[in-house]
N, C-alpha and C positions, 0 to 999 in steps of 0.2 A: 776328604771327600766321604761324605755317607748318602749310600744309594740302597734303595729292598727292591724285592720281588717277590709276587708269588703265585705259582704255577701249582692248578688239581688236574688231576685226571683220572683214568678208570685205571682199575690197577687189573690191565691187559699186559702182556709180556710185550707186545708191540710198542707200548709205553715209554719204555726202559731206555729204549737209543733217544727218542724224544726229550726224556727228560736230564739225560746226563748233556745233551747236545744243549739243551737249552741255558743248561747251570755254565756249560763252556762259554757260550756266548756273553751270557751277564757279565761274566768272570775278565774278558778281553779289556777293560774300560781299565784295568791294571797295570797292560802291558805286561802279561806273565808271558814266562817262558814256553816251548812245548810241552815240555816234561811236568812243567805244574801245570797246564792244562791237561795233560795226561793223567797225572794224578787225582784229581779233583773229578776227574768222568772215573775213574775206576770206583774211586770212591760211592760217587753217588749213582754208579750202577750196582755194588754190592748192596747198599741202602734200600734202592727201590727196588731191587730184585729180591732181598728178605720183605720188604711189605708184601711183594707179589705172593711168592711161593710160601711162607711162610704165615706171617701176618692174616691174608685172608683166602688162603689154603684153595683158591682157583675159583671164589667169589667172585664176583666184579664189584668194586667200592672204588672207593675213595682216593686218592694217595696226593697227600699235599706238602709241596719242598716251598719252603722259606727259607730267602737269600739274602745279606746283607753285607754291604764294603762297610767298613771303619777304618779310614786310612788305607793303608796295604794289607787289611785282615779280610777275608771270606770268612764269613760266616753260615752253615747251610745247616737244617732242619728239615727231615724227611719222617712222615707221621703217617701215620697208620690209625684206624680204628680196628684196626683186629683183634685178632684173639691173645694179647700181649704173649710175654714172657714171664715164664713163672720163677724163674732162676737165671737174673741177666748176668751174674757173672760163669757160671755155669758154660749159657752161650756165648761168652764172649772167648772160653778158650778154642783154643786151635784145633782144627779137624772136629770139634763135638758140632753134630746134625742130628735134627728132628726127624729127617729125612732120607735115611739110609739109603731106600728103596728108589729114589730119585737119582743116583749119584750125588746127591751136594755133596761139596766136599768137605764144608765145616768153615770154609775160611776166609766168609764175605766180613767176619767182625776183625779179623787181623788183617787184611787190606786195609779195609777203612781205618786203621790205626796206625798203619803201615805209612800209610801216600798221606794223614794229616797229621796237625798238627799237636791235635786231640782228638779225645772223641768222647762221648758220654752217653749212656743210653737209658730211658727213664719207658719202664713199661712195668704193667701190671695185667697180670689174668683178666680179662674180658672187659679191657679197657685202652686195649692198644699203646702201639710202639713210639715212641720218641727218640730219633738218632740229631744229635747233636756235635756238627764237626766244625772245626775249625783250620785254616791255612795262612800263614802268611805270606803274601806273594812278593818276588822279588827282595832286594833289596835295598835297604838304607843307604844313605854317603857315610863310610865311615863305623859300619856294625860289624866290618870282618870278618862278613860270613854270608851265607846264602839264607834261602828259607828253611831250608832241610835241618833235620832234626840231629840231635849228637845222639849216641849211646846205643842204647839196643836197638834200633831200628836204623841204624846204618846212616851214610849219611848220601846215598843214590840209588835211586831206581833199582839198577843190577845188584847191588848190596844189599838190599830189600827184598829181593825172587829171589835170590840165594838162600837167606835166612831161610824163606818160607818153605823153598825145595825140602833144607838140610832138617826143619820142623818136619815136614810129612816124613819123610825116610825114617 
């Protein structure tokens, strides 16, 4: 089965529940579980919450997620035109924030790395963000295993908050 979608809106913090609810729903046509559906909203609430706070810094723009089935794969694209990233790997490690003064805590790019499959993020200085993730939902007859990932990212939910706790400490 291959099926898209695609969803703009104003990148208002209001938003945020809006657009991980909606990527939940596409997502159903899988039959995932809760837990990948939990994942998959965490995900693309850390995504549209850096376009929000981060991206266009309390502008009101743009914020456009592109969805895609291929088989049992999601595929999701959340973009921004804001003011990119000047050092994406930089931001992609853990606890580093633009935004001290806010509380962020640094850790919406290792969720999203956490709950997917992948992740890839393609931004430049005053050209805006591109987050690129991937999941695969459920699975196979016969693959031996679930969707969840081996190795350093644990291979459940709670294995995953742990990591992240024993990261901040």
């Amino acid at each position: 089965m291959q099926n898209e979608m695609k969803l703009e809106f104003d990148s208002r913090s209001c938003n945020e529940s809006f657009a991980r609810v909606t990527v939940a729903a596409f997502l159903t046509q899988l039959d995932p579980t809760l837990e990948e559906v939990s994942d998959v909203k965490t995900a693309v609430s850390e995504a549209v919450t850096n376009a929000i706070i981060h991206g266009y810094e309390g502008r009101v723009e743009k914020v456009t997620i592109l969805c895609r089935l291929e088989g049992r794969e999601l595929y999701v694209e959340v973009r921004d035109e804001g003011k990119g990233i000047a050092d994406v790997a930089l931001a992609m490690e853990p606890l580093f924030t633009t935004k001290e003064e806010c509380d962020r805590a640094g850790m919406g790019f290792s969720f999203m790395e956490a709950f997917m499959d992948s992740l890839e993020v393609e931004s430049a200085p005053g050209q805006g963000t591109c987050v690129k993730m991937r999941k695969r939902i459920g699975r196979e007859a016969g693959d031996g295993g679930g969707a969840g990932k081996e190795g350093s990212l644990g291979s459940s939910r709670a294995e995953c908050m742990e990591k992240v706790k024993q990261e901040r400490s």
